[in-house]
N, CA, C and O of each residue as an XYZ file, in Angstrom:
436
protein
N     112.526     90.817    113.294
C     112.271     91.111    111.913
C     111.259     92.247    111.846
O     110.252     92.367    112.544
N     111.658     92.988    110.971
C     110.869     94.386    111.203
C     109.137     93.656    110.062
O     109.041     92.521    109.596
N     108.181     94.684    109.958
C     106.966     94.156    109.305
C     107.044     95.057    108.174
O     107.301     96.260    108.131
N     106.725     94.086    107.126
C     106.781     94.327    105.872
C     106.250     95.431    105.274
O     105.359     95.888    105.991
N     106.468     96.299    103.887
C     106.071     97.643    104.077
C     104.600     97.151    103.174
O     104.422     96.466    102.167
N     103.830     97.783    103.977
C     102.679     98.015    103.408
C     101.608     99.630    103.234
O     102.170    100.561    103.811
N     100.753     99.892    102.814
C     100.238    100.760    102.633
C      99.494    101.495    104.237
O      99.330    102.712    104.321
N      99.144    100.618    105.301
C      99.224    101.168    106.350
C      99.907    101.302    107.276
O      99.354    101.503    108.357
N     101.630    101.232    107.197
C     102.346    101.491    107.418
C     103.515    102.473    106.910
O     104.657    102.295    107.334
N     103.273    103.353    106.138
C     104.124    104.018    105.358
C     104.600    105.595    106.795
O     105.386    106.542    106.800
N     103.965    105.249    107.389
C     104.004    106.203    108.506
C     105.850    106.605    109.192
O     106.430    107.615    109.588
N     106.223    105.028    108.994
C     106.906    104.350    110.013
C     108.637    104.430    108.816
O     109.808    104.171    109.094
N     107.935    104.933    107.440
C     109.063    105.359    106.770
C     110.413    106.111    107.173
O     111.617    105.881    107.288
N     109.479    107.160    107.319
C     109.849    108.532    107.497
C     110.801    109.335    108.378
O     111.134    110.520    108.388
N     111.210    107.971    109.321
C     111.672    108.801    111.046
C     112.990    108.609    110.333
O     113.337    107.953    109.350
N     113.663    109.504    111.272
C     114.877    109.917    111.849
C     115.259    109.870    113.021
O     114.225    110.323    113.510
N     115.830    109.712    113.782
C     116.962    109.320    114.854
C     117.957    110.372    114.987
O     118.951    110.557    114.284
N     117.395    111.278    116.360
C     118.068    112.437    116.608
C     118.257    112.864    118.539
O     117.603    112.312    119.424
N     118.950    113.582    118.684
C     118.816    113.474    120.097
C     118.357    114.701    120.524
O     117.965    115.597    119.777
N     118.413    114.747    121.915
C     117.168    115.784    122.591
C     117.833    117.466    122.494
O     117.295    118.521    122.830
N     118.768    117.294    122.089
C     119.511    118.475    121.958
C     118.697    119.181    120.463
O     118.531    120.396    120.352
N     118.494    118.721    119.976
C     117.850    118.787    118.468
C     116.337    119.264    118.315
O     115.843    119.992    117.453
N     115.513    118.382    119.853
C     114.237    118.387    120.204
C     113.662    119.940    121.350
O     112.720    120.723    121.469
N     114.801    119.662    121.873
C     114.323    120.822    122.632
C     114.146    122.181    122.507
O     113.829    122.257    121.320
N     114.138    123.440    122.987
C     114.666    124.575    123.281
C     113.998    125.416    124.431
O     112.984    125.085    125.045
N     114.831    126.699    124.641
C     114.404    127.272    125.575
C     113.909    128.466    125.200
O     114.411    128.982    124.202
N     112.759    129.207    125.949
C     111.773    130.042    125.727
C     112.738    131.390    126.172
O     113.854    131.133    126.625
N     112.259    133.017    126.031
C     112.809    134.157    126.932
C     112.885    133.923    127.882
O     113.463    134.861    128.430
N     112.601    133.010    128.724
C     112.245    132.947    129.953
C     113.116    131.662    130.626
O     113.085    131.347    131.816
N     113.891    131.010    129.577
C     114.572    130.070    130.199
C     114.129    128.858    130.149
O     114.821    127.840    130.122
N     112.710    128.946    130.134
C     112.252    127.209    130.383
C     112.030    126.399    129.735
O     110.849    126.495    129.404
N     112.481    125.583    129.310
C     112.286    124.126    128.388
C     111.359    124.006    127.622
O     110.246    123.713    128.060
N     111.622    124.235    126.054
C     110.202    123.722    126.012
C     110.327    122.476    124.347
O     111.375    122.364    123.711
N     109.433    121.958    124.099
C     109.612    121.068    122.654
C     109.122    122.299    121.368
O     108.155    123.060    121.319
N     110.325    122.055    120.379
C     109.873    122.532    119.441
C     108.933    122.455    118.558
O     108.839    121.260    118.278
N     108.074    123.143    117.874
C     107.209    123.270    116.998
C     107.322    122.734    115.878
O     106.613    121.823    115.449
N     108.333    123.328    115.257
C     108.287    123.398    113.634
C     109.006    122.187    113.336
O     109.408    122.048    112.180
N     109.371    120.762    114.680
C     109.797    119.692    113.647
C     108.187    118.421    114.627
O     107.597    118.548    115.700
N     108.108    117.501    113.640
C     107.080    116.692    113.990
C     107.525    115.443    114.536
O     108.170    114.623    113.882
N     107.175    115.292    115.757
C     107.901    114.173    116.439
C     107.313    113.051    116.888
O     106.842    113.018    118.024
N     107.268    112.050    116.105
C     106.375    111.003    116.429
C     106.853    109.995    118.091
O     106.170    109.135    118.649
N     107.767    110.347    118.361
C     107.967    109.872    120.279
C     109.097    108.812    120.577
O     109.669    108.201    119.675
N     109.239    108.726    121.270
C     111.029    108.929    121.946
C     111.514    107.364    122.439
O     110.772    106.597    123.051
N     112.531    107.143    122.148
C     112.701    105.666    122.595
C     114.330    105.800    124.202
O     115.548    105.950    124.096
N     113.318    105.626    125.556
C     114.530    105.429    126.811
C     115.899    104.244    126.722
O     115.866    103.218    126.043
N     116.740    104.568    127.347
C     117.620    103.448    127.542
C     117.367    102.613    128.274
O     118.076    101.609    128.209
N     116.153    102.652    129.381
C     116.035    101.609    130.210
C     114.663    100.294    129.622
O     114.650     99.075    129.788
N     113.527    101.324    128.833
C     112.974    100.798    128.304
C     112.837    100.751    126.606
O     111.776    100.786    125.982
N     114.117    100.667    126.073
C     114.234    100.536    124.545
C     113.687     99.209    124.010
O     114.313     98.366    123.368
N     112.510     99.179    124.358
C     111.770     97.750    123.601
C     110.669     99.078    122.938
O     110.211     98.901    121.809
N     110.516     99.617    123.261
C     108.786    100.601    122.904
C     109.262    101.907    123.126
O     109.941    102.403    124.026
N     108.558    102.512    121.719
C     108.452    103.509    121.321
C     107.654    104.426    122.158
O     106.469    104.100    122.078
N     107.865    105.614    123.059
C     106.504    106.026    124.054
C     106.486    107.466    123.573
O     107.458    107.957    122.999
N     105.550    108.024    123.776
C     104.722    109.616    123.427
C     105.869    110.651    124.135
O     106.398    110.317    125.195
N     106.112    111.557    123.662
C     106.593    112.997    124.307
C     105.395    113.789    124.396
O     104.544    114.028    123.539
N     105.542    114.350    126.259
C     105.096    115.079    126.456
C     105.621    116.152    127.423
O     106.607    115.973    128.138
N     104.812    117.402    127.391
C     105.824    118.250    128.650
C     105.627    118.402    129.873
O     106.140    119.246    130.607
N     104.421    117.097    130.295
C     103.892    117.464    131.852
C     104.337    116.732    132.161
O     103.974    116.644    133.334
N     105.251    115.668    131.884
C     106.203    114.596    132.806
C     105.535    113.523    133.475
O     105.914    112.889    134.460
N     104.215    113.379    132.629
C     103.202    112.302    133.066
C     103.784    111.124    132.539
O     104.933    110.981    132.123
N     102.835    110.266    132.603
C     102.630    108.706    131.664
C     103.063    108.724    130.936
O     102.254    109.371    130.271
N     103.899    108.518    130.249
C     104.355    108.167    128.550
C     103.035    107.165    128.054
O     102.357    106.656    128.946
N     102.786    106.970    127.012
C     101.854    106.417    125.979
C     102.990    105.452    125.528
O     104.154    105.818    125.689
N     102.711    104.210    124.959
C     103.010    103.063    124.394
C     102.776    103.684    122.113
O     101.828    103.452    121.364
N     103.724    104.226    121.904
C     103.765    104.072    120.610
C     103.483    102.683    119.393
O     102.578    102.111    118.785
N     104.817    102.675    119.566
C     105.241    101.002    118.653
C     105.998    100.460    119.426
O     106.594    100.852    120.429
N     105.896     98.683    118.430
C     107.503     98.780    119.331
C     108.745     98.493    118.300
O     108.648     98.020    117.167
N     109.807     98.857    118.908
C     110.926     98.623    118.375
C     111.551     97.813    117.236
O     112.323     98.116    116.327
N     111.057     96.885    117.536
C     111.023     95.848    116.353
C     110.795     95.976    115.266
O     111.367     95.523    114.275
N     109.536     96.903    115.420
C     108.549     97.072    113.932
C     109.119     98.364    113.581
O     108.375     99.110    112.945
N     109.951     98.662    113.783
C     110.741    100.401    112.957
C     111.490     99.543    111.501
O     111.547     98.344    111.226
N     111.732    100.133    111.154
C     112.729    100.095    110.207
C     113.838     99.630    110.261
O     114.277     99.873    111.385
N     114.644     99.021    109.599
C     115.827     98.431    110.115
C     116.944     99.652    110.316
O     117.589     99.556    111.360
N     117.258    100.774    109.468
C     117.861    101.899    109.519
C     117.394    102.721    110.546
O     118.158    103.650    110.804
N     116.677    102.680    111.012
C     115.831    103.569    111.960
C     116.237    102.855    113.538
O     116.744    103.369    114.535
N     115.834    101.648    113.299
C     116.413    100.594    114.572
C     118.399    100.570    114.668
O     119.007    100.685    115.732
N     118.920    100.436    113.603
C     120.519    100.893    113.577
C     120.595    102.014    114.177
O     121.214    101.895    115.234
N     120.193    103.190    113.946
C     120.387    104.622    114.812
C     119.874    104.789    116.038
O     120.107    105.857    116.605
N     119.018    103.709    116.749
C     118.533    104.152    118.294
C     119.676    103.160    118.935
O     120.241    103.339    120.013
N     119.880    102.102    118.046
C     120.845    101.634    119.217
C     122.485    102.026    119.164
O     123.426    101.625    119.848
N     122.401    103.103    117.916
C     124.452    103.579    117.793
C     124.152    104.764    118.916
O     125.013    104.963    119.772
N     122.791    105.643    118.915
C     122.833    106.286    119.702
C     122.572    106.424    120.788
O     122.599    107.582    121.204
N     122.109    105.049    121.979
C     121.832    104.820    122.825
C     123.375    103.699    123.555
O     124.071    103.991    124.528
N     123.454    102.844    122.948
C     124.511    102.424    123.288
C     125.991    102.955    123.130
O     126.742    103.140    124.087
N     126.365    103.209    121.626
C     127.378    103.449    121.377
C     127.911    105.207    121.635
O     129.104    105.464    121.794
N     126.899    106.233    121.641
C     127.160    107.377    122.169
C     126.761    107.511    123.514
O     126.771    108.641    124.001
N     126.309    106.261    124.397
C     126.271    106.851    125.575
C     125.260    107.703    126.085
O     125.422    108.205    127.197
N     123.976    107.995    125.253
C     122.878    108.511    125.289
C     121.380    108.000    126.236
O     121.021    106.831    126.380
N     120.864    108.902    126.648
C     119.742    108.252    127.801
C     118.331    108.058    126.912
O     117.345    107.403    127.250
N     118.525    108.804    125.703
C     117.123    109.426    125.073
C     117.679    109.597    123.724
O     118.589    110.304    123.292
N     116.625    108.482    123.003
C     116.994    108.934    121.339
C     115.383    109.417    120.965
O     114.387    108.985    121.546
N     115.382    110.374    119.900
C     113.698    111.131    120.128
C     113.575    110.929    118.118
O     114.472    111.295    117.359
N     112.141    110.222    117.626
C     112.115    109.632    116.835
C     111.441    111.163    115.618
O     110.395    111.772    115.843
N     111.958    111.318    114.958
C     111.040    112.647    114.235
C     111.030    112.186    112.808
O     111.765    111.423    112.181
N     109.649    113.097    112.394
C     109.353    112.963    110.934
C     109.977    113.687    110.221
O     110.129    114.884    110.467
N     110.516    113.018    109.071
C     111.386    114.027    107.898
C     110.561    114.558    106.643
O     110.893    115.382    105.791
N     109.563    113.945    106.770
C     108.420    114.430    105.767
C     107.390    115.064    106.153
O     106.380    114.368    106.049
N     107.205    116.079    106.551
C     105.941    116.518    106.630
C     104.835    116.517    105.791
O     104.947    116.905    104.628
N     103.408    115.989    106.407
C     101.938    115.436    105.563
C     101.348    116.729    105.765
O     101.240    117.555    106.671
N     101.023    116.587    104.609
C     100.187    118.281    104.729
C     100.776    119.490    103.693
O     100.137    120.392    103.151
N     101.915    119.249    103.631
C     103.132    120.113    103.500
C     103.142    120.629    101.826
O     102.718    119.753    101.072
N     103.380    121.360    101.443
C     103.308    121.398    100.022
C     105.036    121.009     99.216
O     106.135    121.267     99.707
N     104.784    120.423     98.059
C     106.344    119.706     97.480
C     107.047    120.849     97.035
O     106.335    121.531     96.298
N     108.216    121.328     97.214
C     108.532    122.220     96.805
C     109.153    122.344     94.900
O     109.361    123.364     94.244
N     109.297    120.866     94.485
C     109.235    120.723     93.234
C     108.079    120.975     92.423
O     108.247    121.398     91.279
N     106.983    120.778     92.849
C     105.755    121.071     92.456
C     105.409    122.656     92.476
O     104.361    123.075     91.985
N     106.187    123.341     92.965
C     105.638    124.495     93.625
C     105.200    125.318     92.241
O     105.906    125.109     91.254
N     104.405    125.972     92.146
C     104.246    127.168     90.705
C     104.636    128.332     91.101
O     104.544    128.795     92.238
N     105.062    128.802     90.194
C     105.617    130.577     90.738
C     104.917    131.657     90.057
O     105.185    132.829     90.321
């Protein structure tokens, strides 16, 4: 059962369920790197899909995010259509709202 929405959790709204093809790209130079301009709160494996763990690019430790459970129920439907049912090694969790960001309905001209 996922945890109920509350005001210090509104964080956990927001994700999307996308794969690494989406996350990545490559530099002039060829080499791998994570994109910038989308905000990625961290990546859920096929071997350990109980917990949510950190992306990083030095191929260290992963970090312990959340766990699984406590996502969203729509959010939890898309790691496992795209881990099980597409056959995927890596579903990578990103924010669709950016904080900070200005509303573009609001905007004045």
């Amino acid at each position: 059962m996922s945890r109920g929405f509350h005001k210090e959790n509104k964080d956990l709204v927001g994700l999307k369920v996308v794969t690494s093809d989406k996350v990545w790209t490559t530099d002039k130079h060829g080499k791998r790197k994570l994109r910038t301009d989308i905000d990625i709160y961290g990546r859920v494996d096929k071997g350990t899909s109980a917990f949510v763990t950190s992306t990083n690019l030095t191929g260290g430790n992963h970090k312990v995010v959340e766990n699984t459970c406590e996502l969203p129920k729509g959010v939890r439907n898309g790691v496992v259509s795209l881990l099980k049912n597409k056959n995927r090694s890596v579903a990578y969790l990103i924010r669709t709202d950016r904080k900070g960001g200005e509303n573009p309905q609001t905007k004045k001209y």
